[in-house]
N, CA and C atoms as a LAMMPS dump frame, in Angstrom:
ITEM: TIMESTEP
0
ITEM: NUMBER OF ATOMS
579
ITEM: BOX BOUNDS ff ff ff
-5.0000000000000000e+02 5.0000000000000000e+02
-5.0000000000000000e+02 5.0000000000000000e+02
-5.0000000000000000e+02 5.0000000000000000e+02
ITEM: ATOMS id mol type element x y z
1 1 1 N -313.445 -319.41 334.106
2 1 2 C -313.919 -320.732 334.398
3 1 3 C -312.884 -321.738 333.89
4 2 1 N -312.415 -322.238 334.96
5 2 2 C -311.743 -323.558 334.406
6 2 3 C -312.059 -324.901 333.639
7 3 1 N -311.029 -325.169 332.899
8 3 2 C -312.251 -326.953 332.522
9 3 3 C -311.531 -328.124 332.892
10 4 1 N -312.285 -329.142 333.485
11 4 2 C -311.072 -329.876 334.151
12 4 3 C -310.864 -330.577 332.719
13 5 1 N -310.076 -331.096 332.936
14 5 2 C -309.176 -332.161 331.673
15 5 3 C -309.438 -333.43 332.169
16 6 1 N -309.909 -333.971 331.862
17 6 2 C -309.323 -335.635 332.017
18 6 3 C -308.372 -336.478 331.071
19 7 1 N -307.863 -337.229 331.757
20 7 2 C -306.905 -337.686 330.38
21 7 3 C -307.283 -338.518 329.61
22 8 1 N -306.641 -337.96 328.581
23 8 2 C -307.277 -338.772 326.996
24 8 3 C -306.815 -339.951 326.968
25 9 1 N -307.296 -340.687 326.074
26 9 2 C -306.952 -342.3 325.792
27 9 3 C -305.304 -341.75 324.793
28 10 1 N -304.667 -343.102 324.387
29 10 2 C -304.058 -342.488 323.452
30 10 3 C -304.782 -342.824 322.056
31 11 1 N -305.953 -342.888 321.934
32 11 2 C -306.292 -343.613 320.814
33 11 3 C -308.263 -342.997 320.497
34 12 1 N -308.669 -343.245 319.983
35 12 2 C -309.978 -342.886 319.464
36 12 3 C -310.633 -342.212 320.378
37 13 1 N -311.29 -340.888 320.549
38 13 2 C -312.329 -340.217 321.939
39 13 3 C -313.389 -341.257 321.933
40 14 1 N -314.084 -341.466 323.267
41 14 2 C -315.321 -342.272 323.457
42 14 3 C -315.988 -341.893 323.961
43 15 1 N -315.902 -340.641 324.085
44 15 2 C -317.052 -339.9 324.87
45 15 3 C -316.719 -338.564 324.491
46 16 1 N -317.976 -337.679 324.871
47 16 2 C -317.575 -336.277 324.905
48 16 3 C -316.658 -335.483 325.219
49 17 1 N -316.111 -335.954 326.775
50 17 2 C -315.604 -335.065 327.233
51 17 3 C -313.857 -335.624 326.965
52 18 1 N -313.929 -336.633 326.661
53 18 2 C -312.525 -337.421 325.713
54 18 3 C -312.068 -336.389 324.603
55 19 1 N -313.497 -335.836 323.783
56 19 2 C -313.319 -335.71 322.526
57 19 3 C -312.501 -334.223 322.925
58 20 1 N -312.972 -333.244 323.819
59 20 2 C -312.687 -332.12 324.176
60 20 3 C -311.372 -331.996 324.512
61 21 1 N -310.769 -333.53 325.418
62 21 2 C -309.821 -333.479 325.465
63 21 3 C -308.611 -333.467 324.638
64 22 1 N -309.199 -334.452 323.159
65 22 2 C -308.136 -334.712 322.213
66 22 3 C -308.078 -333.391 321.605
67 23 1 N -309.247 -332.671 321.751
68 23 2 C -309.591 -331.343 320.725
69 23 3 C -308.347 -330.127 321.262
70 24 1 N -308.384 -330.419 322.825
71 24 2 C -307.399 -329.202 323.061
72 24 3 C -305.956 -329.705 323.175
73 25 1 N -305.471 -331.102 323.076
74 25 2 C -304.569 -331.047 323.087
75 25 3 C -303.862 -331.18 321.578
76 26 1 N -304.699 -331.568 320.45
77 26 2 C -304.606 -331.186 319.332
78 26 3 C -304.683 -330.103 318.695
79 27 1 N -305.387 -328.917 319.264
80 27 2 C -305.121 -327.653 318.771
81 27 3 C -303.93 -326.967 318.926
82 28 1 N -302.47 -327.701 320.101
83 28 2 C -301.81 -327.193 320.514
84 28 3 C -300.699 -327.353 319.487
85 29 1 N -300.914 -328.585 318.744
86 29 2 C -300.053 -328.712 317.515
87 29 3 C -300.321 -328.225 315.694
88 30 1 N -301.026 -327.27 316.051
89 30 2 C -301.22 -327.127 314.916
90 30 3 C -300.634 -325.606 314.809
91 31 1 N -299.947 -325.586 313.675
92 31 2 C -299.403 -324.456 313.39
93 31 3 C -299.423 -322.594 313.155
94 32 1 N -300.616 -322.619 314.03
95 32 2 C -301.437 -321.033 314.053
96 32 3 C -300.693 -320.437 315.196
97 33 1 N -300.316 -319.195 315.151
98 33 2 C -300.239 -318.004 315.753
99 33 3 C -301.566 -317.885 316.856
100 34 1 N -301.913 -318.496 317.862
101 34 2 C -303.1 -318.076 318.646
102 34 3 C -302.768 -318.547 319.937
103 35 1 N -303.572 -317.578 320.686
104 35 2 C -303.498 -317.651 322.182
105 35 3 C -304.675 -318.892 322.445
106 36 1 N -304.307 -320.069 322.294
107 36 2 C -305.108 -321.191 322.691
108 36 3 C -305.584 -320.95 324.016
109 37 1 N -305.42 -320.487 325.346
110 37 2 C -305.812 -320.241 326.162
111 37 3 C -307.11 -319.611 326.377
112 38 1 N -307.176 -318.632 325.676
113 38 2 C -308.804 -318.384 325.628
114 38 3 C -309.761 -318.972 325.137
115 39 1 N -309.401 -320.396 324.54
116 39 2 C -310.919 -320.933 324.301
117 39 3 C -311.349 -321.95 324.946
118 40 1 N -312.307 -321.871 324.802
119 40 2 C -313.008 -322.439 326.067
120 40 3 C -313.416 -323.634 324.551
121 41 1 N -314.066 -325.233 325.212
122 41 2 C -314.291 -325.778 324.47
123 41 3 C -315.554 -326.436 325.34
124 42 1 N -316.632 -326.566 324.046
125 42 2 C -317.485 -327.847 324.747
126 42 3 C -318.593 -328.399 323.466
127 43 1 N -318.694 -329.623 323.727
128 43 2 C -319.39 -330.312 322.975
129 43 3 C -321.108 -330.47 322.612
130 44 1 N -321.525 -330.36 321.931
131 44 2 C -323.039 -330.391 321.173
132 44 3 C -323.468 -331.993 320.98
133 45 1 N -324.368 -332.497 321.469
134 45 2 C -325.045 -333.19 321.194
135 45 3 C -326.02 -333.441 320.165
136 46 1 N -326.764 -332.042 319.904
137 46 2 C -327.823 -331.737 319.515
138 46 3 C -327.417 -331.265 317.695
139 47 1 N -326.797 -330.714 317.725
140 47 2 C -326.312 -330.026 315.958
141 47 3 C -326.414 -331.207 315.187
142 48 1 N -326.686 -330.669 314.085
143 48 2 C -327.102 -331.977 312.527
144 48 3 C -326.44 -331.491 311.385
145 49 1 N -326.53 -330.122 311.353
146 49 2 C -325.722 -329.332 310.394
147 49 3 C -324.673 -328.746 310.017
148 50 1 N -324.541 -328.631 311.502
149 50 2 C -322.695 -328.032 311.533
150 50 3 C -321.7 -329.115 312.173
151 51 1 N -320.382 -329.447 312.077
152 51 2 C -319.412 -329.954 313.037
153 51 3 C -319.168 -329.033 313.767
154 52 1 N -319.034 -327.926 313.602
155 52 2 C -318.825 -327.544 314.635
156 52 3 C -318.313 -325.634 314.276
157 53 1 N -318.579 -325.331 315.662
158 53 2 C -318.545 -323.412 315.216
159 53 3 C -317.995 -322.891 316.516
160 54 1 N -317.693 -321.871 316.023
161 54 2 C -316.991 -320.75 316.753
162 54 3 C -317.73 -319.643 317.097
163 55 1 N -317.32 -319.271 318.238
164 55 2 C -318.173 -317.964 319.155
165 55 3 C -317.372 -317.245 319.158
166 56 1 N -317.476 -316.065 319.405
167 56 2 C -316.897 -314.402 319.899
168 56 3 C -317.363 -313.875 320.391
169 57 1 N -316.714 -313.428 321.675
170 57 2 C -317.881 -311.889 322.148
171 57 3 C -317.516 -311.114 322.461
172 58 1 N -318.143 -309.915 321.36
173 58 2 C -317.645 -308.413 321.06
174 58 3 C -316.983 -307.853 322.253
175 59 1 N -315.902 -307.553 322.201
176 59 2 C -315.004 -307.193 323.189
177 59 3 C -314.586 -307.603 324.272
178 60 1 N -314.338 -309.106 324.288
179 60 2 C -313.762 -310.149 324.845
180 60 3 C -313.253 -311.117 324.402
181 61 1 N -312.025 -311.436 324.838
182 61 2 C -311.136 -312.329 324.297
183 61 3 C -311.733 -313.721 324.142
184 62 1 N -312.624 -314.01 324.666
185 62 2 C -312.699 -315.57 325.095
186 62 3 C -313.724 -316.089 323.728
187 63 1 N -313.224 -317.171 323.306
188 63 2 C -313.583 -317.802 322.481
189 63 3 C -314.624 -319.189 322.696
190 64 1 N -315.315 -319.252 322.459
191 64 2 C -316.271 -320.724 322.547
192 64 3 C -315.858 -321.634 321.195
193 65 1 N -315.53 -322.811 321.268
194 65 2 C -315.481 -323.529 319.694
195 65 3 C -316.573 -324.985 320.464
196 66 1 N -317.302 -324.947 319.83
197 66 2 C -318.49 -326.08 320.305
198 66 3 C -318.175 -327.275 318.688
199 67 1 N -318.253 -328.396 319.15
200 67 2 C -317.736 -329.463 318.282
201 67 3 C -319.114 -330.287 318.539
202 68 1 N -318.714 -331.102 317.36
203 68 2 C -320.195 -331.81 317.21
204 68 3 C -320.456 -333.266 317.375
205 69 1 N -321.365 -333.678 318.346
206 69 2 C -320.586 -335.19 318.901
207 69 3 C -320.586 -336.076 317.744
208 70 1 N -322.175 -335.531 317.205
209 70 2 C -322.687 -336.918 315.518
210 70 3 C -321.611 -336.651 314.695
211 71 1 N -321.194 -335.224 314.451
212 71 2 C -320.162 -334.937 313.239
213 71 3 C -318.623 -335.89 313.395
214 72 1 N -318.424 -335.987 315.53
215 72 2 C -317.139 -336.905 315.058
216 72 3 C -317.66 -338.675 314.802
217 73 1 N -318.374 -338.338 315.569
218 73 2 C -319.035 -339.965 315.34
219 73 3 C -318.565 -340.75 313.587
220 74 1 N -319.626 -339.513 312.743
221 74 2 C -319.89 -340.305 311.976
222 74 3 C -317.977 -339.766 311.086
223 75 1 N -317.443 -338.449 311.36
224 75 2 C -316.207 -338.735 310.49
225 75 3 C -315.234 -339.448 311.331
226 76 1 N -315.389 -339.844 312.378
227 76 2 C -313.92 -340.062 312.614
228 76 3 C -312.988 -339.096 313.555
229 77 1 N -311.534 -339.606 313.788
230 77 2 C -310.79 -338.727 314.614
231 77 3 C -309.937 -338.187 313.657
232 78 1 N -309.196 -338.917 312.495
233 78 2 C -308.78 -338.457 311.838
234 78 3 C -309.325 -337.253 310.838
235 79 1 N -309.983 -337.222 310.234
236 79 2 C -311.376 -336.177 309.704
237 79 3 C -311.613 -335.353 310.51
238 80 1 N -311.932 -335.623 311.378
239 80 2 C -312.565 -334.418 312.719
240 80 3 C -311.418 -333.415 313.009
241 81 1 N -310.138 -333.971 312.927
242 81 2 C -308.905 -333.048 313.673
243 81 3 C -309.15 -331.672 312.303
244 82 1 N -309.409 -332.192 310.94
245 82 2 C -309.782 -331.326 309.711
246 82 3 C -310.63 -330.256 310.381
247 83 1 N -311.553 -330.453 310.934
248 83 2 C -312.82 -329.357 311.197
249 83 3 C -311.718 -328.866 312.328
250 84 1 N -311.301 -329.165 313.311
251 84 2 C -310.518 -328.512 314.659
252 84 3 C -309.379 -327.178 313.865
253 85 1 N -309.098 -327.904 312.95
254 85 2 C -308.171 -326.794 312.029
255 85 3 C -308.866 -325.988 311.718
256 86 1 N -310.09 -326.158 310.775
257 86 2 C -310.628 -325.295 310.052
258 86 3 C -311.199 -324.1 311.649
259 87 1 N -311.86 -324.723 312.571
260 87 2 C -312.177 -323.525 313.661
261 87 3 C -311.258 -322.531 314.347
262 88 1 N -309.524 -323.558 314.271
263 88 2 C -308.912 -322.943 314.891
264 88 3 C -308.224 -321.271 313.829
265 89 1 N -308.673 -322.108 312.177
266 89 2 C -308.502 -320.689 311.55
267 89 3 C -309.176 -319.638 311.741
268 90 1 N -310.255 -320.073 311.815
269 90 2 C -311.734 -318.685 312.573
270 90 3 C -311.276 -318.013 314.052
271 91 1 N -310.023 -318.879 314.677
272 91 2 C -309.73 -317.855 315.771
273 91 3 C -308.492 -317.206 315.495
274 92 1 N -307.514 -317.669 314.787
275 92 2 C -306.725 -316.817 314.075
276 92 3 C -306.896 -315.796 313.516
277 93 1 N -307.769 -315.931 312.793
278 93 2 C -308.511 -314.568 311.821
279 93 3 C -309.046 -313.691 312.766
280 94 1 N -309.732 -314.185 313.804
281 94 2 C -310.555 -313.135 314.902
282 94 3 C -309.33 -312.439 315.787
283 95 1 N -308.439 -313.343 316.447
284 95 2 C -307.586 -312.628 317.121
285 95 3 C -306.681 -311.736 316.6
286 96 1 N -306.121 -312.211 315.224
287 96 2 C -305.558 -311.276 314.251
288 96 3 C -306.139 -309.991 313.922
289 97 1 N -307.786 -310.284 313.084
290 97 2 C -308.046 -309.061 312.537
291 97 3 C -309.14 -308.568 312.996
292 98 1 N -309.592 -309.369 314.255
293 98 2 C -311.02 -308.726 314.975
294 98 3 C -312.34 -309.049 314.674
295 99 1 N -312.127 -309.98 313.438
296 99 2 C -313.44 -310.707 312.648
297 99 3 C -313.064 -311.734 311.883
298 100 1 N -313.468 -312.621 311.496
299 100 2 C -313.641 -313.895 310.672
300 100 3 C -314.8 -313.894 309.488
301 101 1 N -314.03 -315.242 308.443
302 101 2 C -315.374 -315.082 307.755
303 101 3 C -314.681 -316.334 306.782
304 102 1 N -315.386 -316.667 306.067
305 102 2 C -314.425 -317.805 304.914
306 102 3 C -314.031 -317.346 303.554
307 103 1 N -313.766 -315.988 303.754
308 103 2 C -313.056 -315.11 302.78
309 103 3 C -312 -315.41 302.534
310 104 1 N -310.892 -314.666 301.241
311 104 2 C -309.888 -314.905 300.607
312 104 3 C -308.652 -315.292 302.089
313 105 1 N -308.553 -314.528 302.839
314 105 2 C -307.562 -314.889 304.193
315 105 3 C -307.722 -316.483 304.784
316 106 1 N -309.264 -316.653 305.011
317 106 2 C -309.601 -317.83 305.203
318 106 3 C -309.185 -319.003 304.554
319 107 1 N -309.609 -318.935 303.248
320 107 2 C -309.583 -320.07 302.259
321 107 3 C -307.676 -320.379 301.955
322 108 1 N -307.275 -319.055 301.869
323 108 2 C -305.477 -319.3 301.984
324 108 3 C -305.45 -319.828 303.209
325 109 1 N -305.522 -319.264 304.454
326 109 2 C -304.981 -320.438 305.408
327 109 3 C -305.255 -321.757 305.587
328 110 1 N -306.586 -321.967 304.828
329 110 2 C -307.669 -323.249 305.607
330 110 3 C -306.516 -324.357 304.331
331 111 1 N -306.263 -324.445 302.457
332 111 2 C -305.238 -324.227 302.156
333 111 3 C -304.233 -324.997 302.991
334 112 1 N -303.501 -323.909 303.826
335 112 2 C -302.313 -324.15 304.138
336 112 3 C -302.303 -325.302 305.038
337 113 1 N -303.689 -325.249 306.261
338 113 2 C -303.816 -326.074 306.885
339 113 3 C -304.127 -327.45 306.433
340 114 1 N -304.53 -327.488 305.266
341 114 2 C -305.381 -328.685 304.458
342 114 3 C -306.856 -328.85 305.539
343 115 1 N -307.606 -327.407 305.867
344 115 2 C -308.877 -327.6 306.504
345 115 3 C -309.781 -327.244 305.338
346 116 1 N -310.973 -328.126 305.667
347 116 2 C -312.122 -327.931 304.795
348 116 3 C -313.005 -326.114 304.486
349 117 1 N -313.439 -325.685 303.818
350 117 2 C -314.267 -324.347 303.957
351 117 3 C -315.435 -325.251 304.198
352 118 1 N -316.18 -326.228 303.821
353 118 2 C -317.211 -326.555 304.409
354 118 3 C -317.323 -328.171 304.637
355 119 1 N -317.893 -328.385 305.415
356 119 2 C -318.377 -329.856 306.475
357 119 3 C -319.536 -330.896 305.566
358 120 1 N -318.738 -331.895 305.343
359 120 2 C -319.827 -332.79 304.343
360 120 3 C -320.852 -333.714 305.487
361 121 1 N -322.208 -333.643 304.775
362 121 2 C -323.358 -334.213 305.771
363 121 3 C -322.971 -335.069 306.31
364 122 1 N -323.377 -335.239 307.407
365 122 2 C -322.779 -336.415 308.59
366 122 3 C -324.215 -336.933 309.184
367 123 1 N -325.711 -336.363 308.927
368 123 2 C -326.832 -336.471 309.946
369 123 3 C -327.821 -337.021 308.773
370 124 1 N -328.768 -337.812 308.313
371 124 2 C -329.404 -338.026 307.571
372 124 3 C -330.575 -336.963 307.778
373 125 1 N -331.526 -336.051 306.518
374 125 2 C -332.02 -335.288 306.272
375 125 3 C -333.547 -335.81 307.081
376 126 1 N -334.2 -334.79 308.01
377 126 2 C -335.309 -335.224 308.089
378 126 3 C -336.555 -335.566 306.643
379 127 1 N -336.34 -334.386 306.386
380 127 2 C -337.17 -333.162 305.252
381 127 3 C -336.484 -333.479 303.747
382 128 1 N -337.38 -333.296 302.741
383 128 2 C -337.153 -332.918 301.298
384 128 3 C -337.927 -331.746 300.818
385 129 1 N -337.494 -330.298 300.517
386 129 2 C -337.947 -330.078 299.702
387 129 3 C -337.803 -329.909 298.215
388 130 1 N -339.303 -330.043 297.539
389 130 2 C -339.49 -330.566 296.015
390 130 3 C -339.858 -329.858 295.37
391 131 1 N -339.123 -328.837 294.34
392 131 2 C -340.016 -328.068 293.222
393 131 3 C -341.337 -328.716 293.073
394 132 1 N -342.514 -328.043 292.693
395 132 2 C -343.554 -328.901 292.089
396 132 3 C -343.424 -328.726 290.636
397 133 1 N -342.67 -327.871 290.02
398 133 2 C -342.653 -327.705 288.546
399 133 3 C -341.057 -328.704 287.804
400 134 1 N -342.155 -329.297 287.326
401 134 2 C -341.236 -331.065 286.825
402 134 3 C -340.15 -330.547 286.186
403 135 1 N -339.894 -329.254 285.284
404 135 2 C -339.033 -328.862 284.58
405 135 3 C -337.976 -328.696 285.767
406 136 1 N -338.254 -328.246 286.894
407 136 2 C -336.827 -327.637 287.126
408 136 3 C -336.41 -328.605 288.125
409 137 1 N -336.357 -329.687 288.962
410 137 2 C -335.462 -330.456 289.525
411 137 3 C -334.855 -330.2 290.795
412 138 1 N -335.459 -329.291 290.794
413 138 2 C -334.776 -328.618 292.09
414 138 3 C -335.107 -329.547 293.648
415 139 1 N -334.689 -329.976 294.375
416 139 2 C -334.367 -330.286 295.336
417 139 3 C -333.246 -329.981 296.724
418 140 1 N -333.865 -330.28 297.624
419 140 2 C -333.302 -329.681 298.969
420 140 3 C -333.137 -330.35 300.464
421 141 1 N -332.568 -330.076 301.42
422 141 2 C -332.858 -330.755 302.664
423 141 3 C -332.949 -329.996 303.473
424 142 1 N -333.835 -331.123 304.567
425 142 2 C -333.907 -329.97 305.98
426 142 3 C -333.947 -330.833 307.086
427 143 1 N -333.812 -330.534 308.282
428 143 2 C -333.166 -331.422 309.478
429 143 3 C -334.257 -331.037 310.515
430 144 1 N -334.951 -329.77 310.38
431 144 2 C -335.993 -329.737 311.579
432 144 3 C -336.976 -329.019 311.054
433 145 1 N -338.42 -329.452 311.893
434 145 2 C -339.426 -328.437 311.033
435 145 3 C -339.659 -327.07 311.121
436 146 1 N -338.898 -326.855 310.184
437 146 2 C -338.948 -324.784 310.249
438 146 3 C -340.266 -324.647 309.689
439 147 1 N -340.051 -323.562 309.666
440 147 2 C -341.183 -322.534 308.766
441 147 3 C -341.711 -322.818 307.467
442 148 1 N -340.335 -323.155 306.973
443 148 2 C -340.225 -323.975 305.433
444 148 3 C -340.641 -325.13 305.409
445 149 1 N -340.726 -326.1 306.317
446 149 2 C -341.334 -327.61 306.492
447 149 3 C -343.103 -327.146 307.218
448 150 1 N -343.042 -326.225 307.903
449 150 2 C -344.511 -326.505 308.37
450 150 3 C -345.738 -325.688 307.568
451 151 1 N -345.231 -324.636 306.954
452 151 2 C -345.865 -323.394 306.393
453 151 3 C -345.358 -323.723 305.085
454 152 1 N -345.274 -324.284 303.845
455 152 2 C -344.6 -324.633 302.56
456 152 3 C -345.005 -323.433 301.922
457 153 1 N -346.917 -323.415 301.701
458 153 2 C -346.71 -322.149 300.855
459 153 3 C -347.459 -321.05 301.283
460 154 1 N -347.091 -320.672 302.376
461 154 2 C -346.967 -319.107 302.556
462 154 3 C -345.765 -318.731 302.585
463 155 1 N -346.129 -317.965 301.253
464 155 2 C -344.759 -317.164 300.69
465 155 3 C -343.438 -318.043 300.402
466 156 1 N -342.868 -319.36 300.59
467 156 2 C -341.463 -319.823 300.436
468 156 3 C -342.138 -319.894 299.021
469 157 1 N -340.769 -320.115 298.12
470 157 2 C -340.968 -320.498 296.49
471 157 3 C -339.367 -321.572 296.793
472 158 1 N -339.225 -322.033 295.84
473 158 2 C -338.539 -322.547 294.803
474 158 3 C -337.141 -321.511 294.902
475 159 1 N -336.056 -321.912 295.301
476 159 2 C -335.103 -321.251 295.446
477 159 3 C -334.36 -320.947 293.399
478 160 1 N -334.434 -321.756 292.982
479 160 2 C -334.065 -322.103 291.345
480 160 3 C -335.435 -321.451 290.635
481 161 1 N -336.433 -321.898 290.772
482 161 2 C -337.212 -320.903 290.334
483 161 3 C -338.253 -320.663 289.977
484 162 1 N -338.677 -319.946 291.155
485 162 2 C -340.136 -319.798 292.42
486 162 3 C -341.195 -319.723 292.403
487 163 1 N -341.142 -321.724 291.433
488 163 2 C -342.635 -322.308 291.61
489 163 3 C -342.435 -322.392 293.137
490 164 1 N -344.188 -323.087 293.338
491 164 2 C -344.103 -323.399 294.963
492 164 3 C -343.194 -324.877 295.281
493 165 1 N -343.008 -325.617 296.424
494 165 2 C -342.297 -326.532 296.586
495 165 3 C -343.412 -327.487 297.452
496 166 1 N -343.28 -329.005 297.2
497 166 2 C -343.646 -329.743 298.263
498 166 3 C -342.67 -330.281 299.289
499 167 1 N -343.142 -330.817 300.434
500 167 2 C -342.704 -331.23 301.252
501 167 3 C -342.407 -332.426 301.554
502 168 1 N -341.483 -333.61 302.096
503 168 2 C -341.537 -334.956 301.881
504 168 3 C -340.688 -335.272 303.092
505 169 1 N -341.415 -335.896 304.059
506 169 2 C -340.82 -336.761 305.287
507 169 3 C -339.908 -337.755 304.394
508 170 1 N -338.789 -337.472 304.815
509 170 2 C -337.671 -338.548 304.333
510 170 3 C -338.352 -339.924 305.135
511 171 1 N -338.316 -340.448 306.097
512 171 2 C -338.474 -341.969 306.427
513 171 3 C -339.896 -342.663 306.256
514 172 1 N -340.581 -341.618 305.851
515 172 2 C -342.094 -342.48 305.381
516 172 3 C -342.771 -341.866 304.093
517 173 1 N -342.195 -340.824 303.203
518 173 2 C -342.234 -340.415 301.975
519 173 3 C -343.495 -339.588 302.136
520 174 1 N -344.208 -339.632 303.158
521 174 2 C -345.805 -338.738 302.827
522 174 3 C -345.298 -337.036 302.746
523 175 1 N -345.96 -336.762 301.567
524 175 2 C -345.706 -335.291 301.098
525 175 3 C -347.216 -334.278 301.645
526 176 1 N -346.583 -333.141 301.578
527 176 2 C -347.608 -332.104 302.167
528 176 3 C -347.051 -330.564 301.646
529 177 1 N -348.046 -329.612 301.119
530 177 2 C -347.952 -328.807 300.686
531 177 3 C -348.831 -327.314 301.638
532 178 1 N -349.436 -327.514 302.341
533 178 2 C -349.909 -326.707 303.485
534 178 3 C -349.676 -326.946 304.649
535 179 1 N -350.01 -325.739 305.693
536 179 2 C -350.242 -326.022 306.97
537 179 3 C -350.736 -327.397 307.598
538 180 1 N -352.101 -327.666 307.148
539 180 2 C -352.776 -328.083 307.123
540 180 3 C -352.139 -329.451 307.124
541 181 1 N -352.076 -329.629 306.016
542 181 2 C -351.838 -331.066 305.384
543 181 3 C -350.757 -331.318 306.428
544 182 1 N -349.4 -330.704 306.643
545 182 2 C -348.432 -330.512 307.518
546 182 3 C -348.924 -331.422 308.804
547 183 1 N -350.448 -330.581 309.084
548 183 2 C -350.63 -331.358 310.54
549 183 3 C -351.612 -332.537 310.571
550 184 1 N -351.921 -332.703 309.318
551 184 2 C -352.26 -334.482 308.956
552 184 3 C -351.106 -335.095 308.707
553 185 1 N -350.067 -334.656 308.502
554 185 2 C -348.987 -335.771 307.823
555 185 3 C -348.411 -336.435 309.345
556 186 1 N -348.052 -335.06 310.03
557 186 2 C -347.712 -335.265 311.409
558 186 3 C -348.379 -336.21 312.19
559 187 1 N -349.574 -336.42 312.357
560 187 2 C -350.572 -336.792 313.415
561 187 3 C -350.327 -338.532 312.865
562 188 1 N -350.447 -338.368 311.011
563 188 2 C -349.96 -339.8 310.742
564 188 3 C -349.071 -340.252 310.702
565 189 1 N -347.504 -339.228 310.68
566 189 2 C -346.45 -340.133 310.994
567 189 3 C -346.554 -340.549 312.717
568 190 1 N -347.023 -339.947 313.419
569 190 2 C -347.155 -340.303 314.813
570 190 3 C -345.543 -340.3 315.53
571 191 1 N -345.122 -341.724 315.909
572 191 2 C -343.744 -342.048 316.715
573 191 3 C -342.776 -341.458 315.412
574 192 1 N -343.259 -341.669 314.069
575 192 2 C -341.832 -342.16 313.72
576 192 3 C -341.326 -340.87 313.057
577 193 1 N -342.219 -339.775 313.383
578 193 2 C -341.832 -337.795 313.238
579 193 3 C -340.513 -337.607 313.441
């Protein structure tokens, strides 16, 4: 599958398919050993947590690197080209040694590249979760309602140490510790869920 190109600005992406563009013609200068040709690139709308990740599939060359539109938004082009490095090391490592990972190989190249091992928040947290035991402080975030936001205490504990945890809508503070409560908090945040 081909991707058409359109041409880039010379200056900031403004759109998605801009960004894809600066993405591949910036991967071409960066100093890795890789068959840039096999990756295919395309952009996420939807991600909160990652800038952006890399695909493989088992016994095929072709690479997916999906980039993250909020992640360049909120870093930037300069910042963002950081994460393009850091993915393009995950295809180095794969085409090299058949697997990736942010192991000792990783962290030396990422290093060499001056790429990050991990992506600082770019999406504001939907979710808090809250030790309920005052001693330990423990706190957390979460971006969509998992299991852990809707179900609190069946079975999750306290990752630090495993009292149960409450729950806390970041933009209207109402906390909930069951199912239950979960689907009163919901019904009363209404629009602003």
């Amino acid at each position: 599958m081909e991707t058409m190109l359109h041409k880039p600005s010379n200056s900031y992406p403004t759109t998605p398919s801009e960004l894809t563009d600066h993405a591949i013609n910036y991967s071409k200068t960066v100093q890795l050993p890789i068959d840039i040709s096999t990756i295919h690139w395309t952009v996420s709308r939807h991600a909160t947590k990652r800038a952006a990740c890399c695909k493989f599939s088992p016994g095929s060359s072709d690479i997916i690197i999906s980039l993250t539109w909020k992640a360049f938004q909120a870093y930037g082009w300069e910042k963002f080209k950081s994460i393009i490095r850091h993915e393009l090391i995950h295809v180095w490592e794969y085409q090299t040694h058949g697997s990736t990972s942010h192991g000792s190989l990783f962290k030396q190249k990422a290093q060499q590249l001056d790429a990050p091992l991990r992506c600082d928040a770019f999406c504001p947290p939907r979710f808090y979760l809250i030790c309920t035991n005052k001693t330990c402080q423990w706190k957390t975030i979460r971006h969509r309602a998992s299991k852990t936001v809707t179900h609190p205490f069946n079975c999750y504990r306290c990752r630090k140490c495993g009292s149960p945890y409450t729950v806390e809508h970041v933009g209207t503070s109402i906390r909930w510790n069951t199912h239950s409560e979960y689907m009163l908090a919901r019904q009363k945040i209404g629009i602003h869920w």
